[in-house]
C-alpha positions, 0 to 999 in steps of 0.5 A: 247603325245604332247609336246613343245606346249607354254602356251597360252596368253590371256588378262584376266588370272586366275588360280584355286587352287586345295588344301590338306587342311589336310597338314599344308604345302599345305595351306600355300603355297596356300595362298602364291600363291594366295597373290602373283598371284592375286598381278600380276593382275591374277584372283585366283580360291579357291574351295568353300570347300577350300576357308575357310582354305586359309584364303585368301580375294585375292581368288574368291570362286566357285563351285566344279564340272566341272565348276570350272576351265572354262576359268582357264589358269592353275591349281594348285595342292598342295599336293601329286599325289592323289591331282593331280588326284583330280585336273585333275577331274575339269582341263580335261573338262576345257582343262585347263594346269595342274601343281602339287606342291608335298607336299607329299612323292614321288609325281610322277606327280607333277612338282615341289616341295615347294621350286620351288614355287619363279620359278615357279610363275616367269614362271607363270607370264611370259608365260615360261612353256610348256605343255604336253598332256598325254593319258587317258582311256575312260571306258564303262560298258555294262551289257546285251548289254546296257551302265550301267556306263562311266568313265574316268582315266588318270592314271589307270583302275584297277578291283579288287576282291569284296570279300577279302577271294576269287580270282576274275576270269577275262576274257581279251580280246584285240582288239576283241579276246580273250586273257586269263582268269585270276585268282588272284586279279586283273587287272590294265590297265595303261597308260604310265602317270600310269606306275610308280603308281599302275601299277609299284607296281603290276610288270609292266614296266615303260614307257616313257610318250612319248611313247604313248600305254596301259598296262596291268598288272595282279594282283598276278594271279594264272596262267603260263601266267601272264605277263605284256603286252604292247598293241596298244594305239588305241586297245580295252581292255576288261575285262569280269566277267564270273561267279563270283557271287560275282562280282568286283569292277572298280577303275578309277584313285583309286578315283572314283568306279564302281560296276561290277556284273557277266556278266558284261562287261567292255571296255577300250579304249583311252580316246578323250581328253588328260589332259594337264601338264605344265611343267617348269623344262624341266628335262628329264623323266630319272632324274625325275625317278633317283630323285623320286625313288633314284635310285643309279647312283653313279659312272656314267661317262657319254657319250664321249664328241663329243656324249654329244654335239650331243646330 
């Protein structure tokens, strides 16, 4: 992960706004946003399925593909993560900074929350926010030696049973060699950005996101090796279906599906283009841990002064 590179300046700017129309909350902080943004001379994006719901003349209407954020300096998810995830969709191709503004439950990825939106729109507006790139994984299905579906996920890659009633028997591999068959429900292979999603809710570790490497957690698997594992950021994981006729099923970021049949393989690597977060609260990763889980810190003394001004 890249950080401290500073948001790029350009003469002409624009942002795109990423929308769930569903929460009450969102739209209006998408209006405000909109009003008070193009009001400073910036250009603001609205995806044609959104647009309605602002309610705003001060957006330009586009498309929804990948298209939507070219040019874009920036994108803004209002929402929860999965906003976010949706967001990343249109941001990643663009190479354009991402920056989430949670209005859902604990939203994780998002940077900021409804009543950071007066900062946030000073940091905007004055070029004063960072922007982090986070690893992604690169995913290819081969079936008989030929390249049936490609994909991508910042978050995770998770194979799941097909059939609710039967385990699904999954066949790991690591760089080449095999590692182990599993039995169970599932697999989740994570980067560190994934390590407090689905990852974390299946028993693995959490990650620092500076720390660049691939997770591997198995899902409820009936065996006596069953460890999350901690792997290369440049190994090649592969996960074979052996003999289930039933076959599996590919989530990438819980979003986007790919059927998996018997026999089926399916190859996941470090992905070649990163997605870029901005940040502007600079709050180390171990407070955003403290506040989105509320874990107990009560009691804490601190570091002795001469370590704390070293620090």
């Amino acid at each position: 992960m890249t950080t401290g590179a500073r948001a790029p300046r350009a003469a002409s700017r624009s942002v795109l706004l990423v929308v769930h129309t569903g929460r009450r909350s969102a739209v209006g902080a998408g209006r405000d946003l909109a009003e008070r943004l193009s009001g400073a001379g910036l250009t603001v994006r609205a995806l044609v399925e959104e647009a309605p719901a602002l309610h705003c003349d001060a957006v330009q209407v586009v498309p929804s593909d990948p298209r939507a954020a070219e040019g874009a300096e920036i994108v803004i998810a209002l929402g929860g993560d999965g906003t976010l995830l949706r967001a990343a969709e249109l941001a990643r191709p663009a190479a354009a900074a991402l920056i989430g503004v949670n209005l859902g439950h604990v939203g994780f990825l998002a940077e900021a929350e409804r009543t950071d939106l007066d900062a946030m729109v000073g940091r905007i507006l004055s070029h004063e926010y960072d922007v982090e790139e986070r690893m992604t994984l690169e995913v290819v299905v081969r079936r008989a030696d030929e390249t049936v579906a490609t994909n991508w996920a910042l978050n995770d890659v998770t194979v799941e049973k097909a059939s609710r009633q039967r385990m699904v028997d999954l066949m790991v591999e690591v760089d080449a060699r095999p590692l182990s068959l599993w039995s169970g429900d599932g697999l989740v292979v994570a980067t560190p950005t994934g390590s407090t999603a689905y990852a974390f809710s299946a028993g693995g570790p959490v990650v620092w996101p500076e720390l660049e490497a691939l997770l591997v957690v198995p899902i409820s698997a009936h065996a006596l090796f069953a460890r999350p594992l901690v792997v290369s950021p440049t190994s090649k994981i592969a996960i074979e279906l052996p003999g289930d006729p039933a076959g599996a099923i590919a989530f990438c970021d819980g979003r986007r599906t790919i059927d998996l049949a018997v026999h089926d393989r399916l190859e996941i690597t470090r992905g070649a283009a990163p997605v870029r977060l901005a940040r502007i609260a600079g709050a180390p990763f171990t407070d955003r841990l403290v506040g989105k889980f509320h874990l107990p810190v009560r009691g804490w003394r601190g570091p002795p002064d001469d370590e704390a001004a070293t620090s």
